[in-house]
C-alpha positions in Angstrom: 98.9 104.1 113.0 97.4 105.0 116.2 98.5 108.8 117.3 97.6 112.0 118.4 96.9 113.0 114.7 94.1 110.6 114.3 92.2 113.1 116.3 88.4 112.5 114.8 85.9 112.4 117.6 88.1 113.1 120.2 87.2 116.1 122.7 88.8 118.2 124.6 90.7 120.3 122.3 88.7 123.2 122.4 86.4 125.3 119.9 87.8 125.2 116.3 88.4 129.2 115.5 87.8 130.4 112.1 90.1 133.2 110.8 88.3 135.6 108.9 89.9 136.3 105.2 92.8 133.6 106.1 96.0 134.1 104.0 97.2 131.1 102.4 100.5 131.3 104.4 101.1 133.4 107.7 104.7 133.3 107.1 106.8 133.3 104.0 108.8 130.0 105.3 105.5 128.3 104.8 105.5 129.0 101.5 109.0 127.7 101.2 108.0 124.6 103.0 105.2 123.5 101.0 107.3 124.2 97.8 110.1 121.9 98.8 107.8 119.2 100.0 106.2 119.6 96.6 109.8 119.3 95.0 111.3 116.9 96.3 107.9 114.4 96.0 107.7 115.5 92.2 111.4 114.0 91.9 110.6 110.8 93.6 112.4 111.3 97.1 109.0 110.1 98.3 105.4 109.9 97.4 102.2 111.6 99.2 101.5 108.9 102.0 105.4 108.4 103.1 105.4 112.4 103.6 102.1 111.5 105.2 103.3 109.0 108.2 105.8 110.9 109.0 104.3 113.9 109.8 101.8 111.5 111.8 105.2 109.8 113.4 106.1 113.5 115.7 106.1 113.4 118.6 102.1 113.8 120.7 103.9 116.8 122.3 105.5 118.1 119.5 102.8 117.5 116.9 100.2 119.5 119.0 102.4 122.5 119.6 102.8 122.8 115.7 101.6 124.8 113.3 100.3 123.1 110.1 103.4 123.7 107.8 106.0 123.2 110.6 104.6 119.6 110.7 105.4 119.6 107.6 108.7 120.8 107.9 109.9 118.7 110.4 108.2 115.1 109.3 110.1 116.6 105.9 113.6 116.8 107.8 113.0 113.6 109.4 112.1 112.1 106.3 115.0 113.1 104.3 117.2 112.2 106.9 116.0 108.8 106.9 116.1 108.1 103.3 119.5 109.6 103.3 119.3 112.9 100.8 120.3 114.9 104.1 122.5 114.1 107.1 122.3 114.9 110.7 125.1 117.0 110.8 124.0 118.8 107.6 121.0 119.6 109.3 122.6 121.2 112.4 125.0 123.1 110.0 122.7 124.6 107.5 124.4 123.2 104.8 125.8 120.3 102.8 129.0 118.6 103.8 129.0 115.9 101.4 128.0 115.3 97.8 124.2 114.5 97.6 122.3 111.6 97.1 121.1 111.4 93.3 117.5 112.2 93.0 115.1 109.1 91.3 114.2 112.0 87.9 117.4 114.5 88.0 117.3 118.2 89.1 114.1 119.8 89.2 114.2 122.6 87.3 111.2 125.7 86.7 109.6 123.9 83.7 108.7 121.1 86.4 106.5 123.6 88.3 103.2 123.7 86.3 103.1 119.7 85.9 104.3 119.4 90.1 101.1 121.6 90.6 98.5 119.5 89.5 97.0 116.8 91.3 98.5 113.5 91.0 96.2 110.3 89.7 95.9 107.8 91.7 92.9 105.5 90.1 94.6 102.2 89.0 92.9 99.0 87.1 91.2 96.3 88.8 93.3 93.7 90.0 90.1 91.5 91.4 86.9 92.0 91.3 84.8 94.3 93.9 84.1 92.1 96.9 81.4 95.4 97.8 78.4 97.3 96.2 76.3 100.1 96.9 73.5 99.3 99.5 75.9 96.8 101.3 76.1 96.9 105.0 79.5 96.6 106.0 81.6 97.0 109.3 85.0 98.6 109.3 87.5 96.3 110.4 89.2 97.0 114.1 92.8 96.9 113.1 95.4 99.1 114.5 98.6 99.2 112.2 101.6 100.5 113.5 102.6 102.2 110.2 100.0 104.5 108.1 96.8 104.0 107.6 93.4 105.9 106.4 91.1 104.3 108.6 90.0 106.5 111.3 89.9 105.2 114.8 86.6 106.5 115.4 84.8 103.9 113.0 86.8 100.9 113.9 84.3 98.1 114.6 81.4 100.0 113.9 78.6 99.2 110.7 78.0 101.2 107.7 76.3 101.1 104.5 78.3 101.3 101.0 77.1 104.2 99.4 79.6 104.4 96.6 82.1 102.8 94.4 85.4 105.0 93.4 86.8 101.9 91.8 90.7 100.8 92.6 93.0 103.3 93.6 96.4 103.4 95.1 96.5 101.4 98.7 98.2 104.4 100.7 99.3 101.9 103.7 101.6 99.9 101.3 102.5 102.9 99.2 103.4 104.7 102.7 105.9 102.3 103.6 107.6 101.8 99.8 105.7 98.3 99.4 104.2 99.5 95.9 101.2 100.4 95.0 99.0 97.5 95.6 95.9 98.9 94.3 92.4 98.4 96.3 88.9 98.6 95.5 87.8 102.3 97.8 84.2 102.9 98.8 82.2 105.6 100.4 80.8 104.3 103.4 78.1 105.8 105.1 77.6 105.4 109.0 75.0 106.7 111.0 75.5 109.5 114.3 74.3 106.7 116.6 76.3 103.8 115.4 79.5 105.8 116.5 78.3 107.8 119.3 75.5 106.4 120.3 71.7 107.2 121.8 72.2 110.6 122.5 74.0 111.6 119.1 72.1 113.9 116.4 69.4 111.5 114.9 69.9 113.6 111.6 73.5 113.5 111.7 75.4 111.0 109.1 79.7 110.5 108.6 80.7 109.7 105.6 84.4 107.9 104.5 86.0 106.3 102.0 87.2 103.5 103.0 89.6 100.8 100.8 88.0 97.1 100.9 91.1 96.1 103.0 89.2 97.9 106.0 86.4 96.4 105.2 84.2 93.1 106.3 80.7 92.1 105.3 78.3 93.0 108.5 
């Protein structure tokens, strides 16, 4: 979807200020935040790209007035409101009024915690074969979904060259919305610094993405 979090060549924001020796949280809530996003994901209240869109679906003024883990706090709340593991009232209260809504794989419990940890797969088998290969030139596609997406605004329309071929992997705008997986074929795509910016960009400068074939056309 088109949003404020799409934010790629955009200006205006301001220098990007390193911390020095950054802790991994700031807070201790944060900690607490990531770990129930983790938990409740791992027992199949949601998967990666639903948690993903709605964090992207806050609010412009709201979303760039949050810190990283209270966008993930709230598009979490909103979330499990919607799918119903949580009410309204429930949040307000601070605590359950009503018995829950059964998780997909049963309580998690501590022996869940190393498996939860480690990165999830997401290569699939083909399901057709590649309509890309390396060398191709190839223009990303201008589309503008109202739902999630990984196709960033700022190389919509514009001409690359394939520079690689991940195979098929999980197609994160069906799996965002509960549609399945629908695997797709994913490619890195290589544009050049003038192509999206134009003249006076760095002549040495090059963006790379991956890209799924969906967002893809031959140029």
């Amino acid at each position: 979807m088109n949003g404020v979090h799409d934010m790629g060549g955009m200006d205006g924001f301001g220098k990007v200020e390193a911390e020095p020796n950054e802790p991994v949280f700031h807070e201790r809530w944060e900690g607490r935040v990531m770990a129930m996003v983790r938990a409740m994901g791992a027992q199949g209240a949601f998967n990666i790209d639903m948690s993903r869109f709605y964090r992207e679906r806050l609010p412009p003024h709201v979303y760039l007035a949050s810190s990283y883990y209270k966008k993930w706090f709230l598009g979490l709340q909103d979330m499990l409101v919607a799918k119903g593991y949580v009410a309204v009232d429930e949040v307000k209260s601070g605590h359950t009024l009503a018995p829950p809504k059964p998780l997909k794989r049963g309580a998690f419990r501590i022996d869940d915690v190393e498996r939860v940890m480690v990165r999830g797969r997401f290569g699939r088998p083909a399901i057709a074969p590649a309509k890309f290969k390396a060398g191709d030139r190839v223009r990303a596609r201008n589309i503008h979904p109202v739902t999630h997406t990984r196709l960033p605004r700022y190389v919509r329309g514009h001409v690359g060259v394939v520079e690689r071929d991940h195979g098929c992997h999980v197609f994160p705008d069906s799996a965002a919305l509960d549609a399945g997986e629908n695997p797709q074929w994913l490619y890195t795509v290589v544009f050049e610094a003038a192509e999206l910016w134009g003249a006076d960009a760095d002549p040495s400068v090059k963006v790379s993405i991956d890209a799924f074939e969906p967002y893809l056309e031959p140029a």
